[in-house]
N, CA, C and O atoms as CSV, one atom per row, in Angstrom:
chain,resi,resn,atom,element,x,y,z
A,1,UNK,N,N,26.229,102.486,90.283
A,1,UNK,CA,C,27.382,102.756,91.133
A,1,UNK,C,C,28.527,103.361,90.323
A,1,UNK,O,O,28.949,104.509,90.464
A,2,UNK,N,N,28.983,102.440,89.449
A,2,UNK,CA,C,29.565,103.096,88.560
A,2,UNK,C,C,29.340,104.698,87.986
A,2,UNK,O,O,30.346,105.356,87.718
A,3,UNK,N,N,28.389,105.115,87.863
A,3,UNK,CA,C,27.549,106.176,87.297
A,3,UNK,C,C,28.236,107.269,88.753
A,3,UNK,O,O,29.083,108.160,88.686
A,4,UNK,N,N,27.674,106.887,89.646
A,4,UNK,CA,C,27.964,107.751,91.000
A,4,UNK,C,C,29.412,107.972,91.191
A,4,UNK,O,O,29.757,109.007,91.761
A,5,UNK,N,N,30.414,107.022,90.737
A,5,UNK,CA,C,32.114,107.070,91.052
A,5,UNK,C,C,32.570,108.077,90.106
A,5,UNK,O,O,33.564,108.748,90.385
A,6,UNK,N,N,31.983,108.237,89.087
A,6,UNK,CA,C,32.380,108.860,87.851
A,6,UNK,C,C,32.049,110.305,88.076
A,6,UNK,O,O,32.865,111.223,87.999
A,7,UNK,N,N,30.813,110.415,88.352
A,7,UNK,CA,C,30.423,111.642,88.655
A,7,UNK,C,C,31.744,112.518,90.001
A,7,UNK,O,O,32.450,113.519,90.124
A,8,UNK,N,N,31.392,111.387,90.645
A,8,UNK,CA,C,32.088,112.025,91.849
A,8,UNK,C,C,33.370,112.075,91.941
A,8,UNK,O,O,33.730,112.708,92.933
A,9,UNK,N,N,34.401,111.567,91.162
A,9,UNK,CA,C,35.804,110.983,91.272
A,9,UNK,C,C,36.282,111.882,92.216
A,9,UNK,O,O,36.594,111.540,93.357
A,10,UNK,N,N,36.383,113.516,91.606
A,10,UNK,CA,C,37.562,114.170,92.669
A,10,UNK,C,C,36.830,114.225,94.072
A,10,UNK,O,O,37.704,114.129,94.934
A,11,UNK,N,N,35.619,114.338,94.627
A,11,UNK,CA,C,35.218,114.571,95.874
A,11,UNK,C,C,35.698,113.303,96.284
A,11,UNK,O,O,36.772,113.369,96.883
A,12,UNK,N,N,35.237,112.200,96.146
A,12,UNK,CA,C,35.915,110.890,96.483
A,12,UNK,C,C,37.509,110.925,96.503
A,12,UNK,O,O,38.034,110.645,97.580
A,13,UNK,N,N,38.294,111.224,95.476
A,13,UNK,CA,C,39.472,111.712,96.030
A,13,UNK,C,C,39.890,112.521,97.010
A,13,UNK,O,O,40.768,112.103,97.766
A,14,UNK,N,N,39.307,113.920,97.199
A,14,UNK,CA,C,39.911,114.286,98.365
A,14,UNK,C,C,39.172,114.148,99.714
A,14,UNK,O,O,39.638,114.644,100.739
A,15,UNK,N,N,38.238,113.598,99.696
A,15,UNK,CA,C,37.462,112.847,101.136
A,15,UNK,C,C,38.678,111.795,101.303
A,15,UNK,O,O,38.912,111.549,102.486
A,16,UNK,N,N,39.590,111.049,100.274
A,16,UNK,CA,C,40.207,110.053,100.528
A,16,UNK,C,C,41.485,110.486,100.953
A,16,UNK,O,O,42.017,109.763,101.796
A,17,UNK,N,N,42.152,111.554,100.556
A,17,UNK,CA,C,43.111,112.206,100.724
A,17,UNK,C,C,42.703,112.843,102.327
A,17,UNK,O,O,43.545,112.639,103.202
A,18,UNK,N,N,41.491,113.568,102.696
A,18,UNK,CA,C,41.736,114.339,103.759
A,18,UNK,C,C,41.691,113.268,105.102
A,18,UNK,O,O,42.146,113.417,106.236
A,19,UNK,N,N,41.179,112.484,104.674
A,19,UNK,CA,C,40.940,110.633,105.627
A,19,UNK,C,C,42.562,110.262,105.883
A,19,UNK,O,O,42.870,110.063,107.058
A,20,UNK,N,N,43.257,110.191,105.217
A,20,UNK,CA,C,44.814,109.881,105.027
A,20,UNK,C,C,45.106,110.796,106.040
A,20,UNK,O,O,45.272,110.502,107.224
A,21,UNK,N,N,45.177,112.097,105.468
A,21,UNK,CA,C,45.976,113.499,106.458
A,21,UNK,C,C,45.381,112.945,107.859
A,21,UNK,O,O,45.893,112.333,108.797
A,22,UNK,N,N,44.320,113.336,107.642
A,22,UNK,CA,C,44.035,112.907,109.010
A,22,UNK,C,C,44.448,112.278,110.109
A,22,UNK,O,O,44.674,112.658,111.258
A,23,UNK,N,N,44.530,110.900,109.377
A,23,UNK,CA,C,45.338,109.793,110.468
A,23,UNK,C,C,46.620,109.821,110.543
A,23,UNK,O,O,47.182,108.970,111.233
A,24,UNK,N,N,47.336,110.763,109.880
A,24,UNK,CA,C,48.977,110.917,109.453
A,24,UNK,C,C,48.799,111.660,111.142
A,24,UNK,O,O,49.386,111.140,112.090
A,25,UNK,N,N,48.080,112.684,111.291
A,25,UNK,CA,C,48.341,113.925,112.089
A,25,UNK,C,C,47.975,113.278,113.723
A,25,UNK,O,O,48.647,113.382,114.749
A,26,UNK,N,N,46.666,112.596,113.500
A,26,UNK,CA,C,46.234,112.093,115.036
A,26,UNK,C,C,47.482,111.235,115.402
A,26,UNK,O,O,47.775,111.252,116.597
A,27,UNK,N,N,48.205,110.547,114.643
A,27,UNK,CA,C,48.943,109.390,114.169
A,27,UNK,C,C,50.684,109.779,115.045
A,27,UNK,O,O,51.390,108.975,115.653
A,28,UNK,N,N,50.960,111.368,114.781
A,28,UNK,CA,C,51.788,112.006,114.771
A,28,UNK,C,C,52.264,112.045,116.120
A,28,UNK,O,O,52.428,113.196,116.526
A,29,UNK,N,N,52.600,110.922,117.135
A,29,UNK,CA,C,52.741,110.791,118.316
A,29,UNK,C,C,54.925,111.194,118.795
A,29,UNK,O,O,55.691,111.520,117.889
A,30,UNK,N,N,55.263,111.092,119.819
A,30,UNK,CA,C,56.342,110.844,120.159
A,30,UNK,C,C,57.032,109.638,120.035
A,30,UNK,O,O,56.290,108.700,120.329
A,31,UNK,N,N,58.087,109.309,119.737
A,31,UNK,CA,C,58.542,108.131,119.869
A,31,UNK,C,C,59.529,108.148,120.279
A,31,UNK,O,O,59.688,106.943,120.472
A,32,UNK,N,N,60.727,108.773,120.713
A,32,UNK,CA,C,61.669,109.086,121.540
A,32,UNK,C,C,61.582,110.819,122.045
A,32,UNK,O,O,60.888,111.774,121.697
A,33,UNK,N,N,62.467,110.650,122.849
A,33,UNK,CA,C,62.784,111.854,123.860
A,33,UNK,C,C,64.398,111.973,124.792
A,33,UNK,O,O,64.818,111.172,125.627
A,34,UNK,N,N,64.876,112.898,124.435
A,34,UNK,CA,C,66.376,113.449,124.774
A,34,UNK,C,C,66.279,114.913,125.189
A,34,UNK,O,O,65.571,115.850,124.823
A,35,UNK,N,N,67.309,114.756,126.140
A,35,UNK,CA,C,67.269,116.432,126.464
A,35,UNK,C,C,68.461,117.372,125.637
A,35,UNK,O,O,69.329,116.772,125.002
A,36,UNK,N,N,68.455,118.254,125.663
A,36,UNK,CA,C,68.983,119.111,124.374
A,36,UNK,C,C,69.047,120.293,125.219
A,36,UNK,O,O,68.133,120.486,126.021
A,37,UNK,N,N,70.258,121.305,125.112
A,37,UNK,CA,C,70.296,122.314,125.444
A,37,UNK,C,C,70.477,123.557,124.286
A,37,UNK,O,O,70.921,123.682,123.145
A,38,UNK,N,N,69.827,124.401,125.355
A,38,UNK,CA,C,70.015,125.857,124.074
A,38,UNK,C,C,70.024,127.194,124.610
A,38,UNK,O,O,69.723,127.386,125.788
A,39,UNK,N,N,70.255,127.865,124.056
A,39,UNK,CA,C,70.518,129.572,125.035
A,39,UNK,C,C,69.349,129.755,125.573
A,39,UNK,O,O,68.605,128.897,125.098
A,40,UNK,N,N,68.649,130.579,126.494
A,40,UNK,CA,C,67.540,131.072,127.072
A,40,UNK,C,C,67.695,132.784,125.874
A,40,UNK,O,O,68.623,133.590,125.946
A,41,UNK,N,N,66.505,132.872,124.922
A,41,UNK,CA,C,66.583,134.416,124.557
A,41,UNK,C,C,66.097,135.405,124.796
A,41,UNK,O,O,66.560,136.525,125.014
A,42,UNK,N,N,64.397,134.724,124.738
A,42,UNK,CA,C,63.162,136.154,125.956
A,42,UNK,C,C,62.358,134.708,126.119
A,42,UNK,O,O,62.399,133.503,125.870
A,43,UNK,N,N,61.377,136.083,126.909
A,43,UNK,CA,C,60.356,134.996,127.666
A,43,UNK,C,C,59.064,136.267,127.112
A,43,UNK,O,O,59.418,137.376,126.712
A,44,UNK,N,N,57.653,135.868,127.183
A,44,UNK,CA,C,56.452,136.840,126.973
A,44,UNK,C,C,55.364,136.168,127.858
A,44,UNK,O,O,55.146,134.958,127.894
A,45,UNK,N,N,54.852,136.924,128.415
A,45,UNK,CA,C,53.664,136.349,129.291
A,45,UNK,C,C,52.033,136.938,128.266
A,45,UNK,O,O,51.632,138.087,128.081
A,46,UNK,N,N,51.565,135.887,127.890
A,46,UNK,CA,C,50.799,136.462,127.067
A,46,UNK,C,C,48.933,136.632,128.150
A,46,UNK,O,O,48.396,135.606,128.568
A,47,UNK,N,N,48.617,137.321,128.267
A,47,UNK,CA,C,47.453,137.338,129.778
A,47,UNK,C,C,46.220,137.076,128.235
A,47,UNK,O,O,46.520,137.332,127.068
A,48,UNK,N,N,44.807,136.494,128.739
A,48,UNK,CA,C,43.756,135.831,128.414
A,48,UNK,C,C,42.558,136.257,129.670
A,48,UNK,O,O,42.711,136.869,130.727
A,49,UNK,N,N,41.293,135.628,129.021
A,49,UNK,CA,C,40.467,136.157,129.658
A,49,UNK,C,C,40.139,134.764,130.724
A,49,UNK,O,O,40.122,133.643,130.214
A,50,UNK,N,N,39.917,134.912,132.030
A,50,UNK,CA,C,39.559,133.891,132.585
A,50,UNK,C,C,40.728,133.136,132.869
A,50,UNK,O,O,40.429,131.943,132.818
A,51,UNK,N,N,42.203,133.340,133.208
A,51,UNK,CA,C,42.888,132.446,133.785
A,51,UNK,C,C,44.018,132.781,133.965
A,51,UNK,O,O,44.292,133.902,133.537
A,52,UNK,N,N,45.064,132.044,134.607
A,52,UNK,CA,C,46.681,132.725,134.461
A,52,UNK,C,C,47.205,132.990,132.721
A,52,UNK,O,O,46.728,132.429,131.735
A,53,UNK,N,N,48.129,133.841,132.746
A,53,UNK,CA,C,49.077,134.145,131.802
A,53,UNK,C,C,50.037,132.720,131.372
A,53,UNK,O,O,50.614,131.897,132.082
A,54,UNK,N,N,49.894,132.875,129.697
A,54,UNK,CA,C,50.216,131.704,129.145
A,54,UNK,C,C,51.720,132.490,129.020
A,54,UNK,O,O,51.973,133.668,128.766
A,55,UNK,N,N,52.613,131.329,129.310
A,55,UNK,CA,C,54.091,131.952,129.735
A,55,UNK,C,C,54.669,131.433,127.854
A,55,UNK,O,O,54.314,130.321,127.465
A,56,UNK,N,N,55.379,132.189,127.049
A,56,UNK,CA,C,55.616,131.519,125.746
A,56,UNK,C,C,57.594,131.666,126.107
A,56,UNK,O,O,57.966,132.806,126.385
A,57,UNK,N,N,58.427,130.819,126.088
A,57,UNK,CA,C,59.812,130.625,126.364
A,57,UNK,C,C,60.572,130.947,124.649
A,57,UNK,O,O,59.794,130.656,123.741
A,58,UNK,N,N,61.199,131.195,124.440
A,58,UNK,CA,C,61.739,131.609,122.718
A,58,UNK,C,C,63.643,130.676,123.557
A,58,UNK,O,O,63.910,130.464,124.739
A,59,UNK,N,N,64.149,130.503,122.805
A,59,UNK,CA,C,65.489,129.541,123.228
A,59,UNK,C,C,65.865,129.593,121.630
A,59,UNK,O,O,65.080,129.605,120.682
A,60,UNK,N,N,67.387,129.622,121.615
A,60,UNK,CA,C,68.094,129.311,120.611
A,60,UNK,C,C,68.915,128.258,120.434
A,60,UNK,O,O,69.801,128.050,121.263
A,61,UNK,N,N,68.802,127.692,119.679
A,61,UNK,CA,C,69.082,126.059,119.415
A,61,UNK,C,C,70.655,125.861,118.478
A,61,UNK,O,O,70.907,126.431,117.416
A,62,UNK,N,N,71.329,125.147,119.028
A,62,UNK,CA,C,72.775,125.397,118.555
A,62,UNK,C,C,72.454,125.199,117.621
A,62,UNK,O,O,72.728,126.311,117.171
A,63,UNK,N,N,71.956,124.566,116.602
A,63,UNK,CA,C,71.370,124.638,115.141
A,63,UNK,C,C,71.030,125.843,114.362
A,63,UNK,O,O,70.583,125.826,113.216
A,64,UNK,N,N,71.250,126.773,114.994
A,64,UNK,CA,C,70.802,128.251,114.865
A,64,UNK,C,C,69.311,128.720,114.970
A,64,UNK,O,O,69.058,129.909,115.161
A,65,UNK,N,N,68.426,127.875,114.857
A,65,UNK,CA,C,66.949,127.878,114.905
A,65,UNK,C,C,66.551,128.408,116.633
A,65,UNK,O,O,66.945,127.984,117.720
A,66,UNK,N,N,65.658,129.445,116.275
A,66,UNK,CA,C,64.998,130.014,117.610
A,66,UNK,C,C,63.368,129.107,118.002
A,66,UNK,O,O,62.441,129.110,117.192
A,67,UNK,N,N,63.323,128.714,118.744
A,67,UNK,CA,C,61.889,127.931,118.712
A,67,UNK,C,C,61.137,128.468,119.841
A,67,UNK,O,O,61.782,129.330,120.438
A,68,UNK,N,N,59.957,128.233,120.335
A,68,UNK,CA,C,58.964,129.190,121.484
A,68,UNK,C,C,58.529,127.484,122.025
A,68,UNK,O,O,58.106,126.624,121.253
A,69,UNK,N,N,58.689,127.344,123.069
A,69,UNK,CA,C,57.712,126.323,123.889
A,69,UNK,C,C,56.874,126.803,125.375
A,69,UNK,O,O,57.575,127.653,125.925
A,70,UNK,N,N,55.988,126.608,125.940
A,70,UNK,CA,C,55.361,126.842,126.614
A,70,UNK,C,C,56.154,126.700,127.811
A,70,UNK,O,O,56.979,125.786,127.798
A,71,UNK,N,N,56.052,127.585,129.082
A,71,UNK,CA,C,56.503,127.379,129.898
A,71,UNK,C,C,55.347,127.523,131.154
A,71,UNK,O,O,54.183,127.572,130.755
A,72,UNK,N,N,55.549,127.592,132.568
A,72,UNK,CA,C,54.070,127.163,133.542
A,72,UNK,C,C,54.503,128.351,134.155
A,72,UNK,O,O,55.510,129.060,134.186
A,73,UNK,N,N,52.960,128.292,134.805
A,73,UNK,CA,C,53.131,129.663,135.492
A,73,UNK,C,C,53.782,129.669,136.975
A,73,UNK,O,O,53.878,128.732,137.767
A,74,UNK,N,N,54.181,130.966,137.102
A,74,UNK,CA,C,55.508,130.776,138.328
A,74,UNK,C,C,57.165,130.521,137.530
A,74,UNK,O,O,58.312,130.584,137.973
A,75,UNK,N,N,56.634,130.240,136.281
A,75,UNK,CA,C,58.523,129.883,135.553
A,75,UNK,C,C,59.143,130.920,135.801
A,75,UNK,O,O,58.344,131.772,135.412
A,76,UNK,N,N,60.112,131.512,136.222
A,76,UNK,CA,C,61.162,131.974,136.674
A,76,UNK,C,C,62.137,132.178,135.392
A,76,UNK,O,O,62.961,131.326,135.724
A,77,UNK,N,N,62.444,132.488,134.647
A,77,UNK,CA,C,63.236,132.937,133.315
A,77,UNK,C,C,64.577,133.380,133.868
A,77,UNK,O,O,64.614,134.362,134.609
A,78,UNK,N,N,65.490,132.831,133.607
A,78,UNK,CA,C,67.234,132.926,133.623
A,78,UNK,C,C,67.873,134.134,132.535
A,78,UNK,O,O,67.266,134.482,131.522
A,79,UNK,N,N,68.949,134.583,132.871
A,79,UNK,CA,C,69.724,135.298,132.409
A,79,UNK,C,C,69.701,135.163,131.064
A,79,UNK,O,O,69.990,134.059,130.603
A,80,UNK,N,N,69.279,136.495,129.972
A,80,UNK,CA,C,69.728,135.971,128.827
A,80,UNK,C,C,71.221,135.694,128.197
A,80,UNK,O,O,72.260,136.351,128.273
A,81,UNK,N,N,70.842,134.203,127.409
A,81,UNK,CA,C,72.253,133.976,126.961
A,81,UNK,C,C,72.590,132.658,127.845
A,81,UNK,O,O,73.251,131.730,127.380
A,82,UNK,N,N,72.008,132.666,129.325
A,82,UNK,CA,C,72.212,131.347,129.955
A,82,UNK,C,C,71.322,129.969,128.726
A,82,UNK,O,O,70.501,129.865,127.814
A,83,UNK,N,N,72.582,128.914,129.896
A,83,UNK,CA,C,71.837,127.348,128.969
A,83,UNK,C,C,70.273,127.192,129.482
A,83,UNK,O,O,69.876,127.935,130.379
A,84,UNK,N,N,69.779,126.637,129.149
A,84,UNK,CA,C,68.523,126.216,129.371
A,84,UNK,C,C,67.968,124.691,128.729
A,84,UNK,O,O,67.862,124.454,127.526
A,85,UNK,N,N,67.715,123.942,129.605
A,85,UNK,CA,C,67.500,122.405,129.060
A,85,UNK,C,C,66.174,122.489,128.466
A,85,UNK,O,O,65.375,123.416,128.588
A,86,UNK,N,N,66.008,121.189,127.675
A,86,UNK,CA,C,65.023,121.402,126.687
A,86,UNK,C,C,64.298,119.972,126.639
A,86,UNK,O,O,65.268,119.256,126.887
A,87,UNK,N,N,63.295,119.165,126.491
A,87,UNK,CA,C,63.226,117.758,125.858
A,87,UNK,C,C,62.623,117.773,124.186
A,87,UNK,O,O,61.676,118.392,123.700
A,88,UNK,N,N,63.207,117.204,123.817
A,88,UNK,CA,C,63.033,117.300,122.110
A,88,UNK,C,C,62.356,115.841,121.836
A,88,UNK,O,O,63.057,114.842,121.678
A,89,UNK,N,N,61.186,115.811,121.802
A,89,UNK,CA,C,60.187,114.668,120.907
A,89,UNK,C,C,60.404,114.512,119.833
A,89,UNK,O,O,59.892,115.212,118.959
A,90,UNK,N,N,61.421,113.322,119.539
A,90,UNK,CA,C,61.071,112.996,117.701
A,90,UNK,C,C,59.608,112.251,117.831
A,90,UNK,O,O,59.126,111.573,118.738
A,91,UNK,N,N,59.084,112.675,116.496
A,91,UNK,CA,C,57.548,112.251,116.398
A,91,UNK,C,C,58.082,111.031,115.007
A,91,UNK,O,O,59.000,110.759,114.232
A,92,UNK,N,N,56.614,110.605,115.485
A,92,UNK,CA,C,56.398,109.112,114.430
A,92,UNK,C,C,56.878,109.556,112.525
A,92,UNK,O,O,57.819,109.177,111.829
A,93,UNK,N,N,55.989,110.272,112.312
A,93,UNK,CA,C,55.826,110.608,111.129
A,93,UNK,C,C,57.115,111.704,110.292
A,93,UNK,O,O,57.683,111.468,109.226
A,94,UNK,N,N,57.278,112.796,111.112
A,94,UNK,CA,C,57.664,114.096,110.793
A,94,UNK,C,C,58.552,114.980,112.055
A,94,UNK,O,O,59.066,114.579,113.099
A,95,UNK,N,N,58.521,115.467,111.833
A,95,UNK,CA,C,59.355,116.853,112.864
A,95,UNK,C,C,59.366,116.281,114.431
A,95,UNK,O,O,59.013,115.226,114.959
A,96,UNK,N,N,59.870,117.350,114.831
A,96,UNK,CA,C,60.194,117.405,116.461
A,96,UNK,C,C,59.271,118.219,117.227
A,96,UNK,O,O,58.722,119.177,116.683
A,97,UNK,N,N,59.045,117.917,118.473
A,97,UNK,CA,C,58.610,119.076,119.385
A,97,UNK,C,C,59.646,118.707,120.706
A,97,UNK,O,O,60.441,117.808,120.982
A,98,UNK,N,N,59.164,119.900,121.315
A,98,UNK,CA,C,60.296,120.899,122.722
A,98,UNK,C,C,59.178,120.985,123.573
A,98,UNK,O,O,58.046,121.397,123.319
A,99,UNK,N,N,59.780,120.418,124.902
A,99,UNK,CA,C,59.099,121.199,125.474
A,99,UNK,C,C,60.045,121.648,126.731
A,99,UNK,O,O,61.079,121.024,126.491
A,100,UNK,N,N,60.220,122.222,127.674
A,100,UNK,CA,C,60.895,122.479,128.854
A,100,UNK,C,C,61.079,121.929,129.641
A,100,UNK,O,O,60.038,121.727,130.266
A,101,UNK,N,N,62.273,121.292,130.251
A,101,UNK,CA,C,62.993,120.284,130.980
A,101,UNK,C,C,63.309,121.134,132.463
A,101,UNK,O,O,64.041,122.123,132.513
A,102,UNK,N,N,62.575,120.513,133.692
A,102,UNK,CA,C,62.651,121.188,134.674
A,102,UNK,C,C,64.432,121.436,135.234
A,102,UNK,O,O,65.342,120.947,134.566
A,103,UNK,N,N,64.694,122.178,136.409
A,103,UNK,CA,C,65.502,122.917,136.274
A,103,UNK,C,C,66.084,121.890,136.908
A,103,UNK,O,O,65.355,121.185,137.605
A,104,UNK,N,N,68.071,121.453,136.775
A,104,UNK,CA,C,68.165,120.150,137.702
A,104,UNK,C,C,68.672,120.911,139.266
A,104,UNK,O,O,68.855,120.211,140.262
């Protein structure tokens, strides 16, 4: 056994390392949610084979950061420069996600 650990150390390391990532990422859930507003900047309808057009929303975030979240089909896109509500997922681990907060 010994003989086999030795041989193998780094594969055993990063089988152990990619086992870790792994569960970091499945792991990587929501844990709160707030709504957040930000400019409306473009919208792109991106068309695919076999179904409606995936609608991609781009918004500018008073933070200065431009971000893209998905929007549904039939979304209706506002004036550029108008507000546009947002819900912002802090996640468990790491970063945020957005997604689009219906219209009130």
């Amino acid at each position: 056994m010994r003989d086999f650990v030795r041989r193998n150390r780094n594969v055993l390391i990063f089988v152990c390392l990619g086992a870790a990532l792994m569960g970091v990422w499945f792991t990587n859930e929501p844990v709160s949610t707030q709504i957040v507003e930000g400019r409306f900047a473009r919208w792109a309808a991106i068309s695919h084979q076999g179904g409606p057009p995936l609608v991609k929303v781009f918004v500018d975030l008073p933070d200065g950061q431009t971000i893209m979240v998905e929007g549904w089909n039939g979304w209706q896109p506002p004036a550029t420069g108008d507000v546009i509500s947002l819900y912002e997922h802090s996640l468990l681990w790491f970063g945020e996600n957005y997604s689009l907060a219906p219209a009130r």
